[in-house]
N, C-alpha and C positions, 0 to 999 in steps of 0.2 A: 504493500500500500504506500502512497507517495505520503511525505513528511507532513508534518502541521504546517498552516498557511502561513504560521508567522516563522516560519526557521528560515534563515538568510543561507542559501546557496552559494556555495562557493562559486559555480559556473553553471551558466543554463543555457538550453541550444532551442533556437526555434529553429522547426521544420524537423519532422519524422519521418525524410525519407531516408532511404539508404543511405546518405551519408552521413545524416544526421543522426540516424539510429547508431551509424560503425563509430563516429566519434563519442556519442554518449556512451555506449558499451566499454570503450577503452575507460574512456572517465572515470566513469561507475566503481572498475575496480579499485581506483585508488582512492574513493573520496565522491560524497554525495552529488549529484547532477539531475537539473530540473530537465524534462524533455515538454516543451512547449509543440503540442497538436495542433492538429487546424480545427478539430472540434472539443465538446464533450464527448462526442462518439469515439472519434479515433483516440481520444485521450485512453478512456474506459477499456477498450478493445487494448489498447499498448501494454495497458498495466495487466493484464492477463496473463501476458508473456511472448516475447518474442524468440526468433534462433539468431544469434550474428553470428557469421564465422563457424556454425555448428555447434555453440556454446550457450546453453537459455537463459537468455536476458530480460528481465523483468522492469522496464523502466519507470521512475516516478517522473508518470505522465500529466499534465495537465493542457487543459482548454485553455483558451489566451485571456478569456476573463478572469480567469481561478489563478493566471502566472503569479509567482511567488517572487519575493525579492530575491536578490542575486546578485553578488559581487561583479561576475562579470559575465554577458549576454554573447554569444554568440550565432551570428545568422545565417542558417544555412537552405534558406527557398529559395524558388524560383525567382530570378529577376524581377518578373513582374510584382511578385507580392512586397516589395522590397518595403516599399512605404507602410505596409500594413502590419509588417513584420515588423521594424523599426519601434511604430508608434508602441506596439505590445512589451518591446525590448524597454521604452523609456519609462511603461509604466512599473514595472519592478528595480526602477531606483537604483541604479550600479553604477559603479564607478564608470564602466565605459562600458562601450558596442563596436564586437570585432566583428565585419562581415569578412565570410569566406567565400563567398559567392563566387557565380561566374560573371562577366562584362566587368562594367567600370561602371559602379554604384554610391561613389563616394560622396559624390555631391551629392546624389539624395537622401543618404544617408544623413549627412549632419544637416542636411535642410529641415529635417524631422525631428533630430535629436538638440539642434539647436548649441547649446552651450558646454552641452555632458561631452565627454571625449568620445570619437566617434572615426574610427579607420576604415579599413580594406586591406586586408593581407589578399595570400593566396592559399589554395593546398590545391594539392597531385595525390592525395589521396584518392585509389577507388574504391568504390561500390557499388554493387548493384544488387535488383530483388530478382530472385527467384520462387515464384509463388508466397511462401508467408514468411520466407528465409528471406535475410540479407546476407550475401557474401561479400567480402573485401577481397580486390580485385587489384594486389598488385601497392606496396608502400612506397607510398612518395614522399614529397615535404612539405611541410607548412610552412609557412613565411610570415612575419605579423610587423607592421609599424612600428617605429618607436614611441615610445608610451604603454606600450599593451607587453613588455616583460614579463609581467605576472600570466599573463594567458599562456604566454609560450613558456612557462615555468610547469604550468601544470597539462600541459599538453606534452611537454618533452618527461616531466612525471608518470605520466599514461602509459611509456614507451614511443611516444608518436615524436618522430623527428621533426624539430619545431626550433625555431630561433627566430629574433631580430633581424630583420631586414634593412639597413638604415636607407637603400636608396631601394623603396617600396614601389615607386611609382614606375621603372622600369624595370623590376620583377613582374609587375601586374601585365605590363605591355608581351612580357614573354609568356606568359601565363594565356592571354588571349591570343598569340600564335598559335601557344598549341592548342587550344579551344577550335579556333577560325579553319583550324587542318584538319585536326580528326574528328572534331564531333560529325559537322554535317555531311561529311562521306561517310561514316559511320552507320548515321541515319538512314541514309540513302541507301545503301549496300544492303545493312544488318547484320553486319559482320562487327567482330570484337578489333578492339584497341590494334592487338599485336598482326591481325592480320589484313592490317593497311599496309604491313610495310612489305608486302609481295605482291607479284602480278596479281590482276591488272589494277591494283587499285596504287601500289608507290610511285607511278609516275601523276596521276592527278595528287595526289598528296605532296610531291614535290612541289607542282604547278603553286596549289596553293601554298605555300611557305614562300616562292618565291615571290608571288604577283603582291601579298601582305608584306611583306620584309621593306621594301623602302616607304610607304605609306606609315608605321610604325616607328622604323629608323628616325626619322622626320617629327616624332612625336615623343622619342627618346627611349629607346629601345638600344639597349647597351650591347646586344651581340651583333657580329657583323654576319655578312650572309651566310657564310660557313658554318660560324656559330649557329646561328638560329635553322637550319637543317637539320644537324644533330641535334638541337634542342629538341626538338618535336619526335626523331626515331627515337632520343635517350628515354622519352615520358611513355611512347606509343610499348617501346620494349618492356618497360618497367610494369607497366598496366597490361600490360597483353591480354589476360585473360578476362579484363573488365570492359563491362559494354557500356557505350560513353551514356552519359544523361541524355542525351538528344536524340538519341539509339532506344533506350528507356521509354521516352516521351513518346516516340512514336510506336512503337509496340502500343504502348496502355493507351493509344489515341489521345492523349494529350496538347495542349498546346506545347510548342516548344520556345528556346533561349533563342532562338535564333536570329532576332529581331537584336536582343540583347549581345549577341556576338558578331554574326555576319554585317548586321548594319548598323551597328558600330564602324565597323572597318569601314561601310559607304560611306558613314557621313564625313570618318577623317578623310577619304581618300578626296573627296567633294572638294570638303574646304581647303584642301592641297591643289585642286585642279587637274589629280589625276585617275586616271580610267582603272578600273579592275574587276573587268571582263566575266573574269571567270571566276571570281566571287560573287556577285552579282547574279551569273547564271544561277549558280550553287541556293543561293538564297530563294530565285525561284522556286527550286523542284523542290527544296524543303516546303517551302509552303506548300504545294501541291501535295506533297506527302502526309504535310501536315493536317489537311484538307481531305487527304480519304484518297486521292487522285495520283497514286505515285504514277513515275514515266513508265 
């Protein structure tokens, strides 16, 4: 059963999906962690019991009216709910709000939170569901602002490779390469992480890492082209076995990030003045995918 409503959490995570579930679990074992649902339903249903990793986890679930206080909030939904998520994170009173999200949320982040400290790391952590299972698919890293130490204290605590980032804002830009690469071919295929990186799908995978690479560069993206090709096989290798979120999304007919990732990339490339083709396409057939309509 979840704790009384006045016990102050050390760290609480909005969004119960699979990644949200694989980082509460790690949590869990070392020290109390709120799991904020999207309802009272799915709250009730969580505290029943879940499997991560093959191992039964039991999480103290709650609805986002019933969130408890919380030293420190972490956000892990969909882009879109960003703002609704947020508002729920300010009202359980914490010192700060780290999103780990995908895209680039930071501004609306602290447009919401206003005064409270309010970042954007990254993680390469995966997961994904399989029926009523979450599996973690592959360890990555997490990356957190400065100011948010203590988060990546108790995240590097969990066993989850976690540290300071001090130049955040061009980790995040690498972080959306490999976003902008594998997710939406991922989707499109239905094929897992690791196996983009062979025929016939590593030559479009290439395609896109190059056509994003100086549209990024330009926005301060610290690896040079080389670098940021292997950046995207070093993430695709490591995760191999996990099926991107976007992959995810369209299975369970969802809406997807894609709006949040691919055009992102159109509006920098826009405001730069330059063309990219074959992101653009990509963003199409997502949608149509996304829409019931794949090619």
């Amino acid at each position: 059963m979840p704790a009384e409503r006045g016990c102050r959490y050390p760290v609480a995570i909005v969004g119960a999906g699979a990644l949200g579930l694989h980082f509460a679990a790690r949590l869990a074992a070392r020290g109390p962690v709120a799991v904020i649902a999207r309802s009272a339903e799915r709250a009730q249903a969580l505290r029943a019991g879940v499997t991560v990793g093959g191992v039964p986890f039991r999480p103290e679930a709650f609805a986002p009216a019933d969130a408890p206080p919380a030293e420190w909030v972490l956000l892990l939904v969909k882009t879109g709910d960003t703002a609704e998520a947020a508002a729920t994170a300010l009202a359980m009173q914490p010192q700060g709000v780290l999103s780990l999200q995908n895209g680039l949320v930071e501004a609306e982040l602290r447009q919401v939170c206003g005064a409270l400290p309010a970042g954007q790391g990254i993680t390469t952590e995966g997961a994904f569901r399989d029926g009523a299972r979450v599996e973690p698919a592959g360890a990555g890293e997490t990356l957190v602002p400065p100011g948010f130490d203590a988060v990546a204290g108790l995240l590097a605590a969990a066993g989850l490779r976690a540290r300071v980032e001090p130049d955040i804002v061009a980790a995040r830009l690498a972080k959306l390469l490999v976003n902008l690469a594998i997710n939406p071919l991922a989707a499109l295929y239905r094929v897992t992480n690791g196996e983009l990186l062979a025929p016939p799908y590593r030559a479009q995978l290439e395609a896109l890492v190059a056509e994003a690479w100086p549209v990024l560069r330009a926005e301060g993206l610290a690896l040079d082209e080389a670098a940021a090709h292997a950046r995207v096989v070093a993430v695709a290798t490591a995760t191999g076995a996990n099926r991107a979120s976007m992959l995810q999304d369209v299975l369970a007919g969802r809406r997807t990030e894609i709006d949040a990732i691919t055009g992102v990339l159109l509006a920098l490339a826009e405001r730069q003045g330059v063309e990219v083709p074959t992101h653009r396409a990509v963003l199409a057939r997502v949608k149509r995918a996304e829409a019931g309509r794949p090619d």
